[in-house]
DRENDO-1510 file (C-alpha; in Angstrom, 1 decimal, always signed):
<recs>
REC; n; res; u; v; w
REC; 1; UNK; -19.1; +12.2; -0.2 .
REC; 2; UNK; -18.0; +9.8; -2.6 .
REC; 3; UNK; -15.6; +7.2; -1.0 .
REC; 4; UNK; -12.2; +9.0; -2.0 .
REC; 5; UNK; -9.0; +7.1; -3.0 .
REC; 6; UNK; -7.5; +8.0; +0.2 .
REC; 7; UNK; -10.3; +5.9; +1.9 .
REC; 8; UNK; -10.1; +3.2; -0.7 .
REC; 9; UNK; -5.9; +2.9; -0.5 .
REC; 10; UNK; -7.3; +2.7; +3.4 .
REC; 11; UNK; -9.8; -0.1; +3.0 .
REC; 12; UNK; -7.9; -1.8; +0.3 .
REC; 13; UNK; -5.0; -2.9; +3.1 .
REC; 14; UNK; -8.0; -4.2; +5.2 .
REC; 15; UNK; -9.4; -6.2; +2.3 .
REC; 16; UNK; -5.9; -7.7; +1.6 .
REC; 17; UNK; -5.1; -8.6; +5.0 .
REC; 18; UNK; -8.5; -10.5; +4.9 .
REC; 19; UNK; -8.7; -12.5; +1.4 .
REC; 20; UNK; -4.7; -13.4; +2.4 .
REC; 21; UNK; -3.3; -11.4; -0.1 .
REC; 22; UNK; -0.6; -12.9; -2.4 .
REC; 23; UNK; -2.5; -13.1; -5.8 .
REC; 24; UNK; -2.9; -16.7; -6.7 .
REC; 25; UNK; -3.1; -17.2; -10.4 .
REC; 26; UNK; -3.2; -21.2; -11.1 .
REC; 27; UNK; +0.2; -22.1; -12.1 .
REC; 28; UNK; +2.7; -21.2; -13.9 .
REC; 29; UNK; +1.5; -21.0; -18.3 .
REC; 30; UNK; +4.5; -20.8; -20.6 .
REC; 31; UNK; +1.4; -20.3; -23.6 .
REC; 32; UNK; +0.6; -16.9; -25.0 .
REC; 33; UNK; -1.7; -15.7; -27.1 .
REC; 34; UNK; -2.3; -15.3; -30.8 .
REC; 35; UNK; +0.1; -12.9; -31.6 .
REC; 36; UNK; -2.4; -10.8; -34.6 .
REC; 37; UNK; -5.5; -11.0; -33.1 .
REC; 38; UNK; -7.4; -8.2; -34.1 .
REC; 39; UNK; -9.8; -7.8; -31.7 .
REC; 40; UNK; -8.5; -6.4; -27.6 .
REC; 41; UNK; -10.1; -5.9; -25.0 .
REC; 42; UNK; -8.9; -3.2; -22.3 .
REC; 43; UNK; -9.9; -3.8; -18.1 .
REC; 44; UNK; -10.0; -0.4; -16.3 .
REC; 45; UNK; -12.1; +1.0; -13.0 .
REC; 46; UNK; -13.6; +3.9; -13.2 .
REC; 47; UNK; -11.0; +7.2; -12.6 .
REC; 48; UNK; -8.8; +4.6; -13.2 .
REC; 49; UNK; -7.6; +6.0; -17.2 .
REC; 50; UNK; -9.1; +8.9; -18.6 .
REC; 51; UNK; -12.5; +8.1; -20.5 .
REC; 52; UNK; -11.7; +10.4; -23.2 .
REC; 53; UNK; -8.4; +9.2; -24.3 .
REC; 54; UNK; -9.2; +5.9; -24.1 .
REC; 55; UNK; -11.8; +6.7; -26.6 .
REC; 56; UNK; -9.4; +8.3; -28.8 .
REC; 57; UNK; -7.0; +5.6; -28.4 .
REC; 58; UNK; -10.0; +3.1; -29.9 .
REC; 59; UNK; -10.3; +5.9; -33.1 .
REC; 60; UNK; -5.8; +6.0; -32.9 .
REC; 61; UNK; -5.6; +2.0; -33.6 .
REC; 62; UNK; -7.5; +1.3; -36.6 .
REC; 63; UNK; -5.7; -2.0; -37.2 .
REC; 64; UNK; -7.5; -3.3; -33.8 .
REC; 65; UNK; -10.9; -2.9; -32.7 .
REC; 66; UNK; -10.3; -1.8; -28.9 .
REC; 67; UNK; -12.9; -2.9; -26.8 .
REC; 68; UNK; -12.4; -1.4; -22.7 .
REC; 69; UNK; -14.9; -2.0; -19.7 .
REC; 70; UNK; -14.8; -0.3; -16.9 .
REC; 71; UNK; -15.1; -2.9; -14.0 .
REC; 72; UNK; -16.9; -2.4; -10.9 .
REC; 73; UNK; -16.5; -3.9; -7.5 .
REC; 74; UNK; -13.5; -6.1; -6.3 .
REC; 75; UNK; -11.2; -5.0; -9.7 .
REC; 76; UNK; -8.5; -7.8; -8.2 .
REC; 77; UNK; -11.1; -10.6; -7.4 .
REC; 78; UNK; -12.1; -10.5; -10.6 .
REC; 79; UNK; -9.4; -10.2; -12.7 .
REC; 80; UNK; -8.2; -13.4; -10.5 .
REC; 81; UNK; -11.1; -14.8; -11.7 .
REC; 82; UNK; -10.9; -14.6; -15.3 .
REC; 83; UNK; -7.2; -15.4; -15.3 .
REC; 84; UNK; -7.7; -18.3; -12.4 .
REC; 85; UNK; -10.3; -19.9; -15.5 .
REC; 86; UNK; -7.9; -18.8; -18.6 .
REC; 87; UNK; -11.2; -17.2; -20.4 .
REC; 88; UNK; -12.4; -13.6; -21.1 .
REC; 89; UNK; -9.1; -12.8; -19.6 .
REC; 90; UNK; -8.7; -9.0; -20.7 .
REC; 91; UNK; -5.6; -8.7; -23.4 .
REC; 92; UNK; -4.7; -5.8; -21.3 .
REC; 93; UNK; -5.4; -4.9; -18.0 .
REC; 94; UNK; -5.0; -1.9; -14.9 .
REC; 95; UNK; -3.6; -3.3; -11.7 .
REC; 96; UNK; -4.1; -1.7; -8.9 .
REC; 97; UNK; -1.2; +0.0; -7.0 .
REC; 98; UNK; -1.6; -1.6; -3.7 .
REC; 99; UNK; -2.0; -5.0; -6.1 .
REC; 100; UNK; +0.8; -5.0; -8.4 .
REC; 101; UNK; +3.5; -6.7; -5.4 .
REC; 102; UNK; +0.6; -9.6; -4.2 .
REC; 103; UNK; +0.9; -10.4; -8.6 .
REC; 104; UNK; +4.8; -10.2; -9.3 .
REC; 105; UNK; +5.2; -14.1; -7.8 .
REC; 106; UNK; +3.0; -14.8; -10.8 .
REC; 107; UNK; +4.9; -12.8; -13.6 .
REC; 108; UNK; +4.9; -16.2; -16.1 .
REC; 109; UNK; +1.2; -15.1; -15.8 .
REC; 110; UNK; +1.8; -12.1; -17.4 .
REC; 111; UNK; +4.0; -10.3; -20.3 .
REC; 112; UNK; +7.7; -9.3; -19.6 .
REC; 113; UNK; +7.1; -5.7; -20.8 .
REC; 114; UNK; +10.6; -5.7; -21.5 .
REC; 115; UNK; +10.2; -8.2; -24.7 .
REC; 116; UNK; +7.9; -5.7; -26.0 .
REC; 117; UNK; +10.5; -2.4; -26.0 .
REC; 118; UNK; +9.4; -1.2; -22.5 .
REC; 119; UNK; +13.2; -0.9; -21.7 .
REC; 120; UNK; +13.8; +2.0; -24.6 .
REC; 121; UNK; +11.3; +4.2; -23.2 .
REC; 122; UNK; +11.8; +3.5; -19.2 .
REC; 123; UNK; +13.9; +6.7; -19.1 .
REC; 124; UNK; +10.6; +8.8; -20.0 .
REC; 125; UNK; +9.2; +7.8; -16.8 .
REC; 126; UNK; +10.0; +7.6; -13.2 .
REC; 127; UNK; +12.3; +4.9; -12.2 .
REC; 128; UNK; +11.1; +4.1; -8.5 .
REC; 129; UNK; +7.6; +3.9; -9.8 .
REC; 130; UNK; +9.0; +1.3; -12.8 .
REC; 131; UNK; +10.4; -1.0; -10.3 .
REC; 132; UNK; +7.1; -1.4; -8.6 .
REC; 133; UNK; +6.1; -3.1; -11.3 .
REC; 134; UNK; +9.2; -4.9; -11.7 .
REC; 135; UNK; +10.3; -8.6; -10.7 .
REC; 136; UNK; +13.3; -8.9; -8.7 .
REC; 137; UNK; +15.6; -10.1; -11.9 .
REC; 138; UNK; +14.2; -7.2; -13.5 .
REC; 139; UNK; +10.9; -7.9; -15.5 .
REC; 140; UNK; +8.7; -5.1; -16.1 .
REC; 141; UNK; +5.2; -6.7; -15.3 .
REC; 142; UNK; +3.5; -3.5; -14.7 .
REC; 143; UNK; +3.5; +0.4; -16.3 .
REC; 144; UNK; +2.9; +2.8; -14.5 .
REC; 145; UNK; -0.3; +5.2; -14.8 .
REC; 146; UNK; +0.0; +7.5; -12.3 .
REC; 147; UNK; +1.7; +8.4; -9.1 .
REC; 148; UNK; +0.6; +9.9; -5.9 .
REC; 149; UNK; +3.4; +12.4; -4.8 .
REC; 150; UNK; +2.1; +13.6; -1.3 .
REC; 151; UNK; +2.2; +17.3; +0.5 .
REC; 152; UNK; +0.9; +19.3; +3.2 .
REC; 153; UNK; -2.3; +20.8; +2.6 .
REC; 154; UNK; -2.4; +23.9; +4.9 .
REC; 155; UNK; -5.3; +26.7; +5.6 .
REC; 156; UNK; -3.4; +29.7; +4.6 .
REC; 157; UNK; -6.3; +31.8; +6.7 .
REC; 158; UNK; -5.6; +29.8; +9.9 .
REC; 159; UNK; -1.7; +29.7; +9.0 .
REC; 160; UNK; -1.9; +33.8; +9.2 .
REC; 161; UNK; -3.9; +34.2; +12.3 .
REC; 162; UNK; -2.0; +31.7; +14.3 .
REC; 163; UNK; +1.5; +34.0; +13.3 .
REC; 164; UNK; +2.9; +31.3; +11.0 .
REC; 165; UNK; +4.5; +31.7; +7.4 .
REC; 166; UNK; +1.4; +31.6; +5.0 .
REC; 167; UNK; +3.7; +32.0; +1.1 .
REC; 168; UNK; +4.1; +28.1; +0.3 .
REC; 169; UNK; +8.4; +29.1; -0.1 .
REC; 170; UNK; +8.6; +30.2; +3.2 .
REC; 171; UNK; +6.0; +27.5; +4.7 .
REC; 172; UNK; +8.6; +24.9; +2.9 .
REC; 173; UNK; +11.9; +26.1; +4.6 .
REC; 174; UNK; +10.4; +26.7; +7.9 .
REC; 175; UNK; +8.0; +23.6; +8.0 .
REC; 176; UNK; +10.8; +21.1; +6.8 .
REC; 177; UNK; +10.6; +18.6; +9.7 .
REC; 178; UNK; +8.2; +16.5; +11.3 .
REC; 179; UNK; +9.3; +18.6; +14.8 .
REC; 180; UNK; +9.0; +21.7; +12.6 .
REC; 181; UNK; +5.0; +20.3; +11.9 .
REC; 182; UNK; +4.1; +19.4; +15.4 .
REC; 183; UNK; +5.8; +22.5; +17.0 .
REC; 184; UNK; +2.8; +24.2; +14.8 .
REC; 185; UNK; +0.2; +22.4; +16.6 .
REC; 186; UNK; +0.5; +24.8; +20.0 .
REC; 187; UNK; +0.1; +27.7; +17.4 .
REC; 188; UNK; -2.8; +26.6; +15.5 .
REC; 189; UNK; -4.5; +25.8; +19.0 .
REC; 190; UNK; -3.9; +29.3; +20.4 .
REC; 191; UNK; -5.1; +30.8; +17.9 .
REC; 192; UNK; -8.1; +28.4; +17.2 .
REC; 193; UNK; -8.6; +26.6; +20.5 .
REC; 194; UNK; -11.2; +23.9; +18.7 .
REC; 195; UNK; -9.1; +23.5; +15.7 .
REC; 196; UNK; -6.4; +20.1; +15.6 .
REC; 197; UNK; -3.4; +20.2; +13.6 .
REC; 198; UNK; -3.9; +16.9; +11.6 .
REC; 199; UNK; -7.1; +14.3; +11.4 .
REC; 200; UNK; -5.5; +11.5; +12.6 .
REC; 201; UNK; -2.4; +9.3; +13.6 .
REC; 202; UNK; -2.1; +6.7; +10.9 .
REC; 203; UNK; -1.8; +9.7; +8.7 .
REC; 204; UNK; +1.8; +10.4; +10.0 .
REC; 205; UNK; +2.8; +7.2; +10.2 .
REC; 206; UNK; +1.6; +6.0; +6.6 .
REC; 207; UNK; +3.6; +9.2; +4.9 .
REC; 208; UNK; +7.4; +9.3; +7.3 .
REC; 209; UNK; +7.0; +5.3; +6.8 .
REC; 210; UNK; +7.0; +6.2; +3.0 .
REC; 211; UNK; +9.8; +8.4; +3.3 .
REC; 212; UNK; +12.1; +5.9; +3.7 .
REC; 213; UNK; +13.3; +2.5; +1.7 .
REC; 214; UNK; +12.1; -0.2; +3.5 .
REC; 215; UNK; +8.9; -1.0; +4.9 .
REC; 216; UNK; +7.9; -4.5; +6.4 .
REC; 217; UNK; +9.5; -7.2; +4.6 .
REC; 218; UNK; +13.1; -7.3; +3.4 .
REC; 219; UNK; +13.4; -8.8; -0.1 .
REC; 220; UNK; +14.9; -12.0; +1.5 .
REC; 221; UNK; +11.4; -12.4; +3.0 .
REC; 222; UNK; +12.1; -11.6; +6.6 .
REC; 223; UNK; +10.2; -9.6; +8.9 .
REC; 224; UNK; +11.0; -6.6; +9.7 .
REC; 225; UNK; +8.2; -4.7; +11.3 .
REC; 226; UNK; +9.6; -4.7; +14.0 .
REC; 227; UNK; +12.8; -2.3; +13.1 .
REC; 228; UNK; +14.0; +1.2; +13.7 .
REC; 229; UNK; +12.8; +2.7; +10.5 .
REC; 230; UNK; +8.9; +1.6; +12.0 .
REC; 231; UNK; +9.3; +2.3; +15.2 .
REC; 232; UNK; +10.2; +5.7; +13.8 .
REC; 233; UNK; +7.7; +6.6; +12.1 .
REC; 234; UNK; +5.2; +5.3; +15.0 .
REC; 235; UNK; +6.6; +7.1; +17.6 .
REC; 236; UNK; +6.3; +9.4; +15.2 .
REC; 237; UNK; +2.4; +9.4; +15.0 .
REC; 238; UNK; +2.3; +8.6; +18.7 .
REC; 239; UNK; +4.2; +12.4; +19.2 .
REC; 240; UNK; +1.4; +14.0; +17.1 .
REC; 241; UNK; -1.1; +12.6; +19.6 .
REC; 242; UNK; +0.4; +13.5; +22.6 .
REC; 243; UNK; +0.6; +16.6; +21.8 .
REC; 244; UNK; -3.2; +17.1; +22.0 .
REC; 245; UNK; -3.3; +18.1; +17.8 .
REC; 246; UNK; -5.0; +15.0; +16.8 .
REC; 247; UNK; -8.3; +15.3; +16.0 .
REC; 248; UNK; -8.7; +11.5; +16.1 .
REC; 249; UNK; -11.1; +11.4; +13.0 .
REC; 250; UNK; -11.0; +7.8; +11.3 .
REC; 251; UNK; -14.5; +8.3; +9.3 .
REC; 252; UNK; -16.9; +10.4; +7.3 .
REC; 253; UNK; -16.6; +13.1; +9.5 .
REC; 254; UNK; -13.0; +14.9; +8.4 .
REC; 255; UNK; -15.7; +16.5; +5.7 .
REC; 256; UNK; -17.4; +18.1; +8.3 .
REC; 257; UNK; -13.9; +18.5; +9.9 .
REC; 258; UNK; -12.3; +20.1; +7.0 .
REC; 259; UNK; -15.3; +22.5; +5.9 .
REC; 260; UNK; -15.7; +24.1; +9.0 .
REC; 261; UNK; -12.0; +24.6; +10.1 .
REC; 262; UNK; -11.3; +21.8; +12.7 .
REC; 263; UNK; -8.2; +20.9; +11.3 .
REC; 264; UNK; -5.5; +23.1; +10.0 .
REC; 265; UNK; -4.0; +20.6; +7.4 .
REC; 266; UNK; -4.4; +17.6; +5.5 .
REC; 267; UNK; -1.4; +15.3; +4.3 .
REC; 268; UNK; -1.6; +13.4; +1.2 .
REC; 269; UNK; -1.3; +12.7; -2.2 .
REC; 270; UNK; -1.8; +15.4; -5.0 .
REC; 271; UNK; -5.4; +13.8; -5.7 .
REC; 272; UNK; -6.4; +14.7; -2.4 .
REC; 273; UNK; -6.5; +17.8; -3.3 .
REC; 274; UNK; -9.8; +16.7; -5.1 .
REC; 275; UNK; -11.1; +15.3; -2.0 .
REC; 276; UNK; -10.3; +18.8; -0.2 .
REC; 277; UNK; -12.6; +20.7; -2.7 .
REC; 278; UNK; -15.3; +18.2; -2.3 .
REC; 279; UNK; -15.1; +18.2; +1.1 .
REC; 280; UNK; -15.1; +22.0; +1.5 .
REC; 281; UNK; -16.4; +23.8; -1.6 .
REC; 282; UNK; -16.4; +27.4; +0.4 .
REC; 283; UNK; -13.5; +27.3; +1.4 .
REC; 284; UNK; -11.7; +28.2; -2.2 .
REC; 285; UNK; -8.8; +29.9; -2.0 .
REC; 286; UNK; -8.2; +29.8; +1.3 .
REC; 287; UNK; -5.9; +26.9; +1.1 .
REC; 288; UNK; -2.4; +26.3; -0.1 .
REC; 289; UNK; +0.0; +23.2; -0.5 .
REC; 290; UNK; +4.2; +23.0; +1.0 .
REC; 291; UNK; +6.6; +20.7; +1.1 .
REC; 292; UNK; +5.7; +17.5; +3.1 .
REC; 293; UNK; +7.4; +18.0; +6.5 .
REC; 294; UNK; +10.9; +15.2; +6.5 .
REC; 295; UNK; +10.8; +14.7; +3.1 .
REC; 296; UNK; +8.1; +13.4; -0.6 .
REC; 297; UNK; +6.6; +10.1; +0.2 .
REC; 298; UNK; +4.3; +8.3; -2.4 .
REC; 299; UNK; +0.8; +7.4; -2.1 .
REC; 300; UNK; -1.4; +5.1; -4.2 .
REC; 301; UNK; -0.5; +4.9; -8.5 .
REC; 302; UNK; -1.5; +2.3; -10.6 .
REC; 303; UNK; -0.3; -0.2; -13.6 .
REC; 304; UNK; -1.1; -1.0; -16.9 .
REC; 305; UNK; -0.2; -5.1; -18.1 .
REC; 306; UNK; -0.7; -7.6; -20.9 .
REC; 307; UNK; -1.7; -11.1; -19.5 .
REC; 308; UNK; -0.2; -14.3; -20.8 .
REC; 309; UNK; -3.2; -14.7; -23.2 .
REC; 310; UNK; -3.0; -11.3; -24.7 .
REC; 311; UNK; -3.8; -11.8; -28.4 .
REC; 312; UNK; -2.0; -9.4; -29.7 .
REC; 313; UNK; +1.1; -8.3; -27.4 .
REC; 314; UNK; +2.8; -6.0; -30.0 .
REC; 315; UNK; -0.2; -3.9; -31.0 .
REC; 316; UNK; -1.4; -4.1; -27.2 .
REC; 317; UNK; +1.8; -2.4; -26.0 .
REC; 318; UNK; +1.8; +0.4; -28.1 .
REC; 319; UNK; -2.1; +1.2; -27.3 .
REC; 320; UNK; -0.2; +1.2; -23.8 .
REC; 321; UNK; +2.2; +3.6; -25.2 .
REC; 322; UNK; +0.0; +5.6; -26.4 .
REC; 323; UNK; -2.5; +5.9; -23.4 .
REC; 324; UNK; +0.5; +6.8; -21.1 .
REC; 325; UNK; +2.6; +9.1; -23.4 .
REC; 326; UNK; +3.5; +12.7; -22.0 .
REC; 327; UNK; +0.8; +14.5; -23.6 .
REC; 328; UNK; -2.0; +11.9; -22.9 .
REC; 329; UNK; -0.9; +11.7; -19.0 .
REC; 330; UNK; -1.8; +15.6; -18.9 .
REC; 331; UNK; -4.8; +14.5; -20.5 .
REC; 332; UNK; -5.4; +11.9; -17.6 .
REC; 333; UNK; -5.0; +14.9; -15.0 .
REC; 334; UNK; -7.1; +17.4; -16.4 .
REC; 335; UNK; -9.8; +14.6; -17.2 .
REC; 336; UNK; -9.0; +12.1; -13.9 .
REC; 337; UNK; -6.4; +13.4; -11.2 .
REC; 338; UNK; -4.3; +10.9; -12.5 .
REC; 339; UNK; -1.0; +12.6; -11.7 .
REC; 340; UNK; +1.8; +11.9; -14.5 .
REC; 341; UNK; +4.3; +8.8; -14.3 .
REC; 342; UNK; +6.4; +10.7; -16.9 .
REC; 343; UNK; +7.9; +13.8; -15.5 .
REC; 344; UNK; +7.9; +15.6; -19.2 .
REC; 345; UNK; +4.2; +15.9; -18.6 .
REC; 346; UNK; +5.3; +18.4; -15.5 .
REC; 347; UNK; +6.0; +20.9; -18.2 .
REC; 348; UNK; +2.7; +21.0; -20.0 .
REC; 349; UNK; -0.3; +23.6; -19.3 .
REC; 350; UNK; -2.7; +21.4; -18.1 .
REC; 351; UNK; +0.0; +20.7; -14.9 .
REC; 352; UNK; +1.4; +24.2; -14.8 .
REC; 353; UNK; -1.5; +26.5; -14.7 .
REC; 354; UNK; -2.5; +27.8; -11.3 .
REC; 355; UNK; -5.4; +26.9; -9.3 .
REC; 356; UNK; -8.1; +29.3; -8.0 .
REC; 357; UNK; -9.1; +26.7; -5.3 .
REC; 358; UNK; -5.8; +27.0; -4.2 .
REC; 359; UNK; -5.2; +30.8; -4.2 .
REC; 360; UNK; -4.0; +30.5; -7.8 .
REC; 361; UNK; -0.7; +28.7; -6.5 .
REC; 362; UNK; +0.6; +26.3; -9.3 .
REC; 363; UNK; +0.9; +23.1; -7.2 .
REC; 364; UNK; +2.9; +21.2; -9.4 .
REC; 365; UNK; +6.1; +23.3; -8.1 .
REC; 366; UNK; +5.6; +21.3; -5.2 .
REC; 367; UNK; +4.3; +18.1; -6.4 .
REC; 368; UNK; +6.9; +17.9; -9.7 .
REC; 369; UNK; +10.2; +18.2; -7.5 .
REC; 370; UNK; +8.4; +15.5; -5.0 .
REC; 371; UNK; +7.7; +13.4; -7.5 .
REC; 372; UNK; +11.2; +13.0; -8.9 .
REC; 373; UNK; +12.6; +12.5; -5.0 .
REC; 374; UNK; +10.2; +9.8; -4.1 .
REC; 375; UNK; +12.5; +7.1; -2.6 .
REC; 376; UNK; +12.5; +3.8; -4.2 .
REC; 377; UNK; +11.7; +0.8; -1.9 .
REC; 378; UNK; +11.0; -3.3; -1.9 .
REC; 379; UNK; +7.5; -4.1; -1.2 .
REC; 380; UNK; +6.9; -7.7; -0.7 .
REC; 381; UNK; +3.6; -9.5; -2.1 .
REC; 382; UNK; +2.6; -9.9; +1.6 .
REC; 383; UNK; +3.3; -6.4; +2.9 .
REC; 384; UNK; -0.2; -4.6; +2.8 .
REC; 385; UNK; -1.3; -7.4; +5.1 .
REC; 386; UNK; +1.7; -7.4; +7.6 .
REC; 387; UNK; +1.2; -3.7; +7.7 .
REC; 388; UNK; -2.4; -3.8; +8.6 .
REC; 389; UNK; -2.2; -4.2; +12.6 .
REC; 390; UNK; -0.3; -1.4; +12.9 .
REC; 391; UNK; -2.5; +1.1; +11.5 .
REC; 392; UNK; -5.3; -1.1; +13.6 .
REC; 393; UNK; -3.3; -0.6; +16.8 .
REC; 394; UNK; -3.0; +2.9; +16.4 .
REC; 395; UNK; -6.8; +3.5; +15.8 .
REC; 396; UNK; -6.8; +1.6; +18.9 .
REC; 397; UNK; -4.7; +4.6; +21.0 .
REC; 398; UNK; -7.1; +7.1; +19.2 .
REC; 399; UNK; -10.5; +5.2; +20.1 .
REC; 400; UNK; -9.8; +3.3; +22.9 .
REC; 401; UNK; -7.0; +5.5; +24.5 .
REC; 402; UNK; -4.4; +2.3; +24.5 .
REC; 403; UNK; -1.3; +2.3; +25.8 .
REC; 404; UNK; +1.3; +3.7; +22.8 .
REC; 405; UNK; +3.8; +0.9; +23.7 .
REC; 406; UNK; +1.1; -1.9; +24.4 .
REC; 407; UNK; -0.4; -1.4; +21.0 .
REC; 408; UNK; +3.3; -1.6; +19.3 .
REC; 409; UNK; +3.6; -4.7; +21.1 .
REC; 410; UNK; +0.6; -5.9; +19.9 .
REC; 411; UNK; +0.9; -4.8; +16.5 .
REC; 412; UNK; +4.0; -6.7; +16.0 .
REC; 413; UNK; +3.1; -9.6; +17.7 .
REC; 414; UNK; -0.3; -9.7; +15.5 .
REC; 415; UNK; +2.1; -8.9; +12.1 .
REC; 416; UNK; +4.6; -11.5; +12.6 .
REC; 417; UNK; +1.6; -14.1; +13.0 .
REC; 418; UNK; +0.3; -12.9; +9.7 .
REC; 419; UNK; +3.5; -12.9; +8.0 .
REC; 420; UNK; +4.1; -16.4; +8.9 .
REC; 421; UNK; +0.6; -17.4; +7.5 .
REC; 422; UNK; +1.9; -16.0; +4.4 .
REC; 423; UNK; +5.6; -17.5; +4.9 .
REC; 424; UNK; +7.3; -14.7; +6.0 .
REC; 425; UNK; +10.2; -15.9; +7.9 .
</recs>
């Protein structure tokens, strides 16, 4: 299996914690670029727009000649690069979800979106998602792609044997809590004494810690890791494996895990329900996706931006406009998962039509109303990295059968000292 974007939002905190994640970009440049050039260039990864209406967008601007590349590797590294050495910098760029807070200390390195009319549409488009890619006084750096509203992924089969509600409606309002989720776990293991509820721990943690506001870092830079709302959410996690329902899988082998029925249900964003179909091809129809358990919670989404040098800002921000309208969002889901930014695309057929894979069930009933409840919260420049030893330390009780309380001590102690390396107070 191709490494999925759950695994890559996975590996991309690792990465951060280790290149010391706040984006440096040179100093502050008041210069922009020309402001008629007639020739832009467009900086995407691959899955990362649609393909096909980027190249209608190239045939939609005929003042311009669009030019995009999709860039592999480290997308960050080397858009740092080209903007570190003020040449080939692309006029407009993707950032990365997990990127877009290590970059908003360097927003005089990019376009206030705002300057541009970015303000007259923001009511098209989800408000928590728009200040992610907002400064703190309220300059719109980044604009949003997609989202990554998350669920419960549930066997329907395994549901019905084990004596628990199968319809997604009645899964919702008796699986509403995270003690309504793990209570399931004894009934899944009667039923299907080799079977685990869930693949892992960090799983629970990463979606009730989304569930709420805050996360690591207050936006007066302080620390707070070490705080209710975490300890929460990682007693939380420690709950699911005491409880003997973890399957304590951090690799490849959750396909293997998820084709053959060792675990019951999967939690996570509304592209994972890609990764479910490649991981278990034969076993279409047999799933179904609820409510996730406490509450929606979002997962991975990314940002379109015009750097400083962009040589044509006015024409630039309508081609980004255009690429994220409604109707071209659907577009992006049928062609790339992406899952709409602008809730009017929640309406459209490509969204609304049901999915044999999934028993027919139209998942966007689920995903659409989580999308819009999706709490907004800060996240600080240095927050992936801070977070990092936490999801280590659990991995730790899974592998290595640590103490629960020894490896919260540890993964505060170990997140305090990286905060401070990145001045965290």
């Amino acid at each position: 299996m191709d490494l999925s974007r759950r695994r890559f939002v996975q590996t991309a905190l690792l990465v951060a914690a280790g290149a010391g994640v706040t984006a440096a970009c040179g100093g502050s440049d008041s210069s922009s670029g020309t402001k008629d050039g007639k020739e832009l260039t467009l900086w995407y990864w691959g899955g990362g727009l649609s393909d096909k209406v980027v190249a209608d967008a190239k045939k939609q601007f005929t003042d311009v000649t669009l030019k995009s590349s999709i860039i592999g590797g480290t997308f960050k590294q080397k858009l740092l690069t080209t903007m570190n050495g003020r040449s080939f910098v692309p006029d407009i760029t993707g950032i990365k979800g997990e990127d877009i807070a290590s970059f908003l200390p360097n927003a005089s390195r990019f376009i206030d979106l705002n300057t541009l009319g970015a303000d007259k549409i923001a009511s098209e488009y989800l408000d928590w998602k728009l200040k992610q890619g907002q400064t703190q006084d309220g300059k719109q750096i980044g604009f949003p792609i997609d989202i990554g509203p998350t669920a419960m992924y549930y066997r329907e089969d395994m549901f019905a044997k084990a004596g628990l509600p199968t319809d997604p409606a009645k899964v919702a309002a008796e699986i509403a809590t995270w003690e309504d989720y793990f209570a399931i776990g004894a009934e899944i293991q009667k039923a299907y004494p080799k079977a685990f509820l869930l693949n892992n721990m960090t799983a629970v943690f990463d979606m009730s810690l989304g569930q709420g506001s805050k996360r690591m870092i207050d936006e007066d830079n302080k620390f707070i890791g070490d705080q209710d709302h975490v300890r929460t959410c990682w007693d939380l996690a420690v709950k699911l494996y005491e409880s003997g329902a973890d399957a304590k899988i951090n690799d490849e082998s959750l396909k293997a895990a998820v084709a053959d029925g060792s675990v019951a249900t999967q939690l996570g964003a509304a592209w994972m329900a890609l990764d479910v179909k490649d991981m278990a091809p034969d076993t279409a129809g047999k799933w179904r996706v609820a409510p996730l358990p406490g509450g929606p919670s979002n997962m991975g989404g990314s940002f379109l931006a015009l750097p400083k040098e962009c040589r044509n800002p006015e024409v630039a921000f309508e081609i980004i406009k255009w690429l994220l309208s409604p109707e071209n969002q659907g577009r992006g889901f049928q062609d790339a998962a992406l899952f709409p930014s602008a809730p009017a695309a929640y309406e459209l057929p490509a969204l609304t039509e049901g999915d044999p894979f999934f028993g027919g069930q139209k998942t966007i009933e689920v995903f659409g109303p989580a999308a819009e409840k999706v709490p907004a919260f800060y996240e600080a420049p240095a927050n992936a990295a801070v977070a990092v030893p936490f999801y280590n330390e659990l991995t730790s009780i899974e592998s290595k059968g640590k103490k629960p309380d020894d490896a919260w001590k540890d993964a505060v102690e170990q997140a305090k000292q990286i905060g401070k390396q990145q001045g965290v107070s």
